[in-house]
C-alpha positions in Angstrom: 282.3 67.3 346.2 284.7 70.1 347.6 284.4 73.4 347.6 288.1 73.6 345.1 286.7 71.3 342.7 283.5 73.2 341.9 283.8 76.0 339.2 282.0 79.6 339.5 280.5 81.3 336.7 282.3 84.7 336.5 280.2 87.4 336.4 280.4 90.0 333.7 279.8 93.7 334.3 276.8 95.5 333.3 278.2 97.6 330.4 279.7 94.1 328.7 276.4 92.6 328.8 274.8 95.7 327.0 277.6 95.6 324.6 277.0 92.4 323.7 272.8 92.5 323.7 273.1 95.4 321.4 276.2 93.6 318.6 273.3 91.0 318.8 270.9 93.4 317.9 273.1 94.6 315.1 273.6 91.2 313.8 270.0 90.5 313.4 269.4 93.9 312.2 271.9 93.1 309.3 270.5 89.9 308.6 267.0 91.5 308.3 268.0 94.1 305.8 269.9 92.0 303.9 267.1 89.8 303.5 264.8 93.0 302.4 267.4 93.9 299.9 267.6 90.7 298.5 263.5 90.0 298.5 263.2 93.7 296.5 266.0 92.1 294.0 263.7 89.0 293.4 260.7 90.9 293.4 261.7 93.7 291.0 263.0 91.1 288.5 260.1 88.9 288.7 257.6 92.2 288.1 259.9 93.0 284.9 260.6 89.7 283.2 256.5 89.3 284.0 255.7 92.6 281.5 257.1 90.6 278.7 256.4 86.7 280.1 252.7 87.1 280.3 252.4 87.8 276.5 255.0 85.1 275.6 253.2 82.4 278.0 250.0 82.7 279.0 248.2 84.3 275.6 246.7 81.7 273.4 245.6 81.9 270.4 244.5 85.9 270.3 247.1 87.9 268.7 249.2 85.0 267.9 251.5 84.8 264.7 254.3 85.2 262.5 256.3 87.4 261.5 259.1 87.7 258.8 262.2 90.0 260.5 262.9 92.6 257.5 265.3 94.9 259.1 267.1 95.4 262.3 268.0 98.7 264.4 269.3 99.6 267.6 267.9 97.4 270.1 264.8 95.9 267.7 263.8 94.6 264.7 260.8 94.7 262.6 259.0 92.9 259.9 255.0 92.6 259.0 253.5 90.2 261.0 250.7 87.5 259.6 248.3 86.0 262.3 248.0 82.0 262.4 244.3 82.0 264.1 241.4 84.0 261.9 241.4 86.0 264.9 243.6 89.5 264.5 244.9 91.6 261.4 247.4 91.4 259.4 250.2 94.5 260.7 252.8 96.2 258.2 254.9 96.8 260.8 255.9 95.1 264.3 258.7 95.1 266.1 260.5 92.9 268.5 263.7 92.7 270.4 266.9 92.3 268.3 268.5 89.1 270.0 265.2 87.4 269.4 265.7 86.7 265.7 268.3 87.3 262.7 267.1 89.2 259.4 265.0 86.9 256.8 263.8 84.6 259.9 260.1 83.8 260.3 259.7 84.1 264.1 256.4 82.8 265.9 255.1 85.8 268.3 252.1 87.4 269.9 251.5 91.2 269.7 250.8 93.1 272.6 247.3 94.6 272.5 246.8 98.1 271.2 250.4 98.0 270.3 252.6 97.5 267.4 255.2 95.6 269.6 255.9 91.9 269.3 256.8 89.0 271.8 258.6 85.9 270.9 256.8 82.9 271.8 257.8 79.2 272.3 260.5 77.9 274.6 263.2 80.8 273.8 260.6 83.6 273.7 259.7 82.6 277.6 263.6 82.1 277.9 264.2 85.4 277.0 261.7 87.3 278.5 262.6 85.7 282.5 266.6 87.1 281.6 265.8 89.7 284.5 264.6 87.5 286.9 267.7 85.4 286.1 269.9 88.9 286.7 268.1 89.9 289.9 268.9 86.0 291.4 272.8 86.6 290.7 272.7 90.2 292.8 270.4 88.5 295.2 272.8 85.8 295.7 275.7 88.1 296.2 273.8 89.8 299.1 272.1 86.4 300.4 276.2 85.5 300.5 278.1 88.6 301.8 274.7 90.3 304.0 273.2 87.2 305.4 276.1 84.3 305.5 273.8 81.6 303.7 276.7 80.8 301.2 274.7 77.5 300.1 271.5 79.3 299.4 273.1 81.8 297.6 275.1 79.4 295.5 272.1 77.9 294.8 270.2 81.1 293.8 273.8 82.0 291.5 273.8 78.4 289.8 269.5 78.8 289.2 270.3 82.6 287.5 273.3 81.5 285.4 271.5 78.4 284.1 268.5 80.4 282.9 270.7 83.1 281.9 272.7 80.5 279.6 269.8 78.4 278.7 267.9 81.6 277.1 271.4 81.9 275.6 271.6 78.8 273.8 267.8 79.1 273.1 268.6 82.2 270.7 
């Protein structure tokens, strides 16, 4: 081969090669927070729709019920409640959240101990209490999409938070 047909490589001065180490830096150092914000997102809605889930999935029989919605204010409604098992007492009063049931309905729930609060139980009850999960995957997706560039990841974390979202919807 000659000496004309043979390229060089062209050699870039010191400062360019910093200046593009430390935009790489950047990059990752945005993809890396990004990726923080979006696991607290997750995290936090999984840690609040799990204060109400654990009552409306994983309590059997103990504190288990029904109860007949009598009157509805603000954000609750309440009604006496009647356990199903022989375990438990009969309460005057219980309350549980308004979209969960309209006035005159017999609603299955399961009170949370030492309190007078209800949970719904069944398929809409555990609907309705992962709702902020489902919220906390639509903002994760938006950062996953616009922080991170993983647009199919976050349309797949979107389409899983509006499906449960409508789903507890329907399920109401």
């Amino acid at each position: 081969m000659s000496r004309s047909t043979r390229t060089r490589p062209v050699r870039r001065s010191r400062t360019r090669r910093v200046g593009e180490s430390a935009f790489g830096v950047l990059l990752v150092a945005r993809t890396g927070l990004m990726g923080l914000l979006a696991l607290l997102l997750l995290v936090a809605g999984v840690w609040t729709s799990w204060q109400t889930a654990q009552y409306a999935m994983l309590v059997k029989a103990r504190g288990r019920g029904v109860m007949t919605v009598s009157a509805c204010a603000g954000e609750r409604c309440t009604g006496p409640y009647v356990p199903s098992a022989g375990e438990g007492r009969r309460l005057a009063k219980v309350s549980v959240a308004e979209a969960a049931a309209d006035k005159g309905a017999r609603v299955e729930v399961t009170v949370k101990p030492g309190t007078a609060q209800a949970v719904r139980t069944g398929v809409a009850g555990v609907l309705h209490a992962w709702v902020p999960f489902a919220g906390s995957l639509l903002l994760a997706a938006l950062v996953v999409a616009g922080g991170m560039r993983l647009r199919r990841t976050a349309w797949a974390m979107g389409l899983l938070g509006a499906v449960l979202l409508g789903a507890a919807f329907a399920a109401l």
